[in-house]
Structure formats: structure tokens, C-alpha cells
N, C-alpha and C positions, 0 to 999 in steps of 0.2 A: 761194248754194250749197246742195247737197240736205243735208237734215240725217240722212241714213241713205244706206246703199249696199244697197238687196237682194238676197242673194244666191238661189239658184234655187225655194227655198221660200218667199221672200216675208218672213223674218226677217231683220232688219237685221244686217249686217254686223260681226265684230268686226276688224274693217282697220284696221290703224294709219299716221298719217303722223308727218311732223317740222313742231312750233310750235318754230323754232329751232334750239336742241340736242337740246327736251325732249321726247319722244314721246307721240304722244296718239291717241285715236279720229278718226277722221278726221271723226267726225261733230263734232267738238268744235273741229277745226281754224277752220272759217268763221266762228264763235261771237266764239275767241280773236284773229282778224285785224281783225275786226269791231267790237273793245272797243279795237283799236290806234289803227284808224284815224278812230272816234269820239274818242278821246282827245287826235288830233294833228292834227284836219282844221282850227283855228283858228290855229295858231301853223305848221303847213305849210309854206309860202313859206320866213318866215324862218329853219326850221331849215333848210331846202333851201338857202340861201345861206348860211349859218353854215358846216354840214356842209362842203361841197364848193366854201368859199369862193366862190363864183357860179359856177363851172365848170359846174353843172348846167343853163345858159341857154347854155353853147355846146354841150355833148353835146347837148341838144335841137335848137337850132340846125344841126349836122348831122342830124339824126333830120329835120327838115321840110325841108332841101336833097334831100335822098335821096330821100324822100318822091315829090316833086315835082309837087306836086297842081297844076292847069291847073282854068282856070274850066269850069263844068260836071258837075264829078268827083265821086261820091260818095263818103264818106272818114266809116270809123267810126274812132272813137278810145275803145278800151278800157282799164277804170281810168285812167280819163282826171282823175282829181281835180281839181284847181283849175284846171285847162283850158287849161295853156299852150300844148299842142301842138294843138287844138280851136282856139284861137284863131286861131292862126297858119295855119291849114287852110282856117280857114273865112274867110277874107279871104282867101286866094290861090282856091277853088273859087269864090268871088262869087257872084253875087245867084241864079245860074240851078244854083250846086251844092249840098248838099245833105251838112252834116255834121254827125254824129251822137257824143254827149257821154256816154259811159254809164261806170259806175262800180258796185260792188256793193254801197260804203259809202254810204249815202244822206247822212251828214254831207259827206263832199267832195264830193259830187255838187252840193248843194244852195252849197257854196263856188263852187264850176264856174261854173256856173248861173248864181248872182250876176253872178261878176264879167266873164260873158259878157255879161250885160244893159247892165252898167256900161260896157263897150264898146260898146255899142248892136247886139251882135249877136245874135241869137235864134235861134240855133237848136237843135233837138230835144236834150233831156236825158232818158236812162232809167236807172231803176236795173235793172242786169241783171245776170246771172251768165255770163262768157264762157267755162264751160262749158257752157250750154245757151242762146244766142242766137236773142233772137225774130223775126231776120230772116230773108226767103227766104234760096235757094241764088241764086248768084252776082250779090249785090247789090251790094255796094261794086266800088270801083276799088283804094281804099286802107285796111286797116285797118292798127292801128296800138295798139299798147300800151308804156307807159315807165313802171319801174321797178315793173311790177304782176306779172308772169309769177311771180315768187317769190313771190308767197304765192298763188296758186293750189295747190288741192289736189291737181288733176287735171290735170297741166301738158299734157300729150299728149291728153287730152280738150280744151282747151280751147282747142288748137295746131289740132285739126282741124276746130273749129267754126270760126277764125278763118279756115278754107283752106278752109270750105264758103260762108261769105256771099261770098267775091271771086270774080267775073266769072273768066272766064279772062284773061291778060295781068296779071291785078290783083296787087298787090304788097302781101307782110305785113313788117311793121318793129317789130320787136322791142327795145327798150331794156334793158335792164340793166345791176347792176353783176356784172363777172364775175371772173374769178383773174388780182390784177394780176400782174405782173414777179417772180419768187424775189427779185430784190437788195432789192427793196422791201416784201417781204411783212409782216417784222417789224416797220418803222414803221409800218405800216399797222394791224396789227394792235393795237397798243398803242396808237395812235389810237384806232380805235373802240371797244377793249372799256374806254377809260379815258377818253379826252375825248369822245370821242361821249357817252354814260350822264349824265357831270356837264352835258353842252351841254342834253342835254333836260332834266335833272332844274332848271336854274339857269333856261332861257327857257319850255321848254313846261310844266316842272312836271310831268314823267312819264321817268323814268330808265327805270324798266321798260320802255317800247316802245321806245325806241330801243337798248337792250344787246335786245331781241329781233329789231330790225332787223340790227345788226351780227352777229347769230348769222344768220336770215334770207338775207344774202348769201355766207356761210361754208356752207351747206347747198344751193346754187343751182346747178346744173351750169356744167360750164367750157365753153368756147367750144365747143369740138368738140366737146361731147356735144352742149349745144343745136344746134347744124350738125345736127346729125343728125336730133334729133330734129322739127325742121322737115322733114327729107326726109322721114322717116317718114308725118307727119303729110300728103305728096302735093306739097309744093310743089317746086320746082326752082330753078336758078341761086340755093342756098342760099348765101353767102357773107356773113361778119363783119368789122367794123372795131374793132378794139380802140383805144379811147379813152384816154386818160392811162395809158399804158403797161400798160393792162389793165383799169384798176382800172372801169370800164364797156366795154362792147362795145355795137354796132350791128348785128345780126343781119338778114338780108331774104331772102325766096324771094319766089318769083311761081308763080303758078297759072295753069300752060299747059294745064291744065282737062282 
């Protein structure tokens, strides 16, 4: 991500976003998600099953049926971390498609990476920023980001970069978690600001990223604003599937170009 914003006289920016609750320079924001995802790109997986009890391999799971990548298709997968959705991509596109592994945290990328190889699959891993994407305009069929839109800093920057590399026809698939159910809000919430914090601090050995995860999806727009702001961003037939009664959604437009 840029490490300054300049504004018309070429002096950096005093713009503030949200690391969480806590407000900061924006230039400081990519820094702070950076030190997170360094810290937890080893023990990943397993908080990912801890967390959300395995649930997060069927919200996925739907995320690549929707998808629906056909051999041939080119298909990027941003903050794609340890590459589950990349996996599953790049075995349905086969030998004559063409999918692409990127991440901004070079720690997960390089998890990705691995255990793409370990599956004997090889294909193209970049560290990049999916606010400024080094692909032509209308390259992929498929992009695709899970559980990374939130900590972007430039969510609607980085919303239209994702809607400048797809073909026309081509489909964007957005994962996150989003605002579950009111009846359920309150467990919810006492979950992660209480056993989310002791799960990382007891397996990963870092309570601090995860109570900034659990602030993180508290700070994330709700269904309907991101609806929106995929329309904003040009694409069409925006619609969402809310997941476990909220607590993730399925977001998707297509770019009828």
C-alpha cells in the first residue's frame, strides 16, 4: 500500500483511517496490518478452524461453487493468504488456465506459495497491493478476495481496480465477515472480544491481532453498504448471501464492461 496520499501540492496527506477502534494516519494503517499478518501467517489455518469451528472451509466452499471457474479461465485471487481459494481455482481452471496467488503480506503469500507447491500446483504468486494492481484492464474472468476487503485502506479504490482487471462478463466475489442477526449479536460479540483474544494469545501467542481482528469486522461495512459500493465501483447484478445468519456474507457483481 502507498505509504503517503498527496494531496495537490505534493505534501503528504494528513487523512486518517480506522486500525480497528483506534484511529490513525492512513499512512500508518498498511504498516499496522502488516505487523498482524506477519505475526499470524504461521499459526493461520489453525486459528481459522479454532475461530469459526471449521465453518470457514464451507463459507469458502460456497465462495468457489459461485465462483465457478471452467478449465481455461483466468482467475485472480486477492489476499489470497494460504491459498485455499487459489487452490481450489486452480484445479477446476486446469492445465490451459491461468491463476494468480497475490497477497500484500509477503509472509502469507510465501505460506500460499508453499503449500501450493506441496500440492504440486505452480502457479504465479505476487506480492501486490489491490489498490494498484499490476494487471492489464480486462484480464481475468474471475477475481476474488476472502476475508481481506477489511483491512484495506482504500476499500472503493481497491473495489475498482478489482472491476478494472475483469473481462466484461467477468465476475468479482467478495468474502467477508459481515453484521450477523440482532438475536445473536450479543454472543457474538462476547465471543470475540473474550475468547477470540485468549484463542490467539493461548495458540498463536499474539492476543493483540486478533482483539484487532474482532474490532476489524465491527468497523467493516454492512451488507448493503458494500452492495453499494460494488455498484459504485461499475459492476452490476450486485447481490449478497449472508452466511451463518450473517455473521459472513457472499458478495458478487459482474462487469458487463
Amino acid at each position: 500500500m502507498q505509504n503517503s496520499s498527496p494531496n495537490a501540492s505534493g505534501a503528504a496527506s494528513d487523512a486518517t483511517t480506522h486500525f480497528g477502534y483506534k484511529t490513525v494516519n492512513e499512512a500508518e494503517k498498511a504498516a499496522k496490518v502488516a505487523e498482524v499478518f506477519h505475526s499470524v501467517a504461521g499459526r493461520y489455518d489453525i486459528m481459522n478452524d479454532l475461530m469459526s469451528a471449521g465453518m470457514h472451509r464451507v463459507w469458502k466452499a460456497f465462495t468457489i461453487g459461485r465462483a465457478d471457474v471452467r478449465p481455461g479461465m483466468k482467475v485472480l485471487d486477492i489476499a489470497g493468504g494460504t491459498g485455499d481459494l487459489a487452490r481450489a481455482f486452480a484445479k477446476r481452471a486446469g492445465a490451459s488456465g491461468e491463476v494468480w496467488l497475490t497477497d500484500i503480506n509477503d509472509s502469507m503469500l510465501r505460506v500460499g506459495r508453499d503449500r501450493l507447491i506441496d500440492k504440486g500446483l505452480l502457479t504465479p504468486a505476487m506480492v501486490c497491493d489491490a489498490e494498484a494492481l499490476p494487471f492489464p484492464d480486462g484480464y481475468f474472468d474471475r477475481v476474488s478476495v476472502a476475508f481481506g476487503l477489511r483491512n484495506m485502506t482504500h476499500k472503493e479504490r481497491a473495489l475498482a481496480e478489482m472491476r478494472r482487471v475483469l473481462r466484461p462478463g467477468g465476475k468479482l466475489l467478495v468474502l467477508e465477515f459481515s453484521k450477523i442477526a440482532k438475536p445473536l449479536a450479543p454472543a457474538y460479540d462476547w465471543y470475540s472480544f473474550h475468547i477470540l483474544p485468549w484463542l490467539g494469545k493461548k495458540v498463536a501467542g499474539d492476543e493483540a491481532s486478533y482483539r484487532y481482528l474482532a474490532e476489524s469486522i465491527r468497523m467493516h461495512p454492512d451488507q448493503a453498504t458494500l452492495a453499494g459500493m460494488l455498484e459504485a465501483a461499475g459492476l452490476s447484478r450486485v447481490r449478497f448471501f449472508n452466511l451463518s445468519a450473517g455473521l459472513v456474507a457472499l458478495h458478487e457483481g459482474v462487469n458487463l464492461g
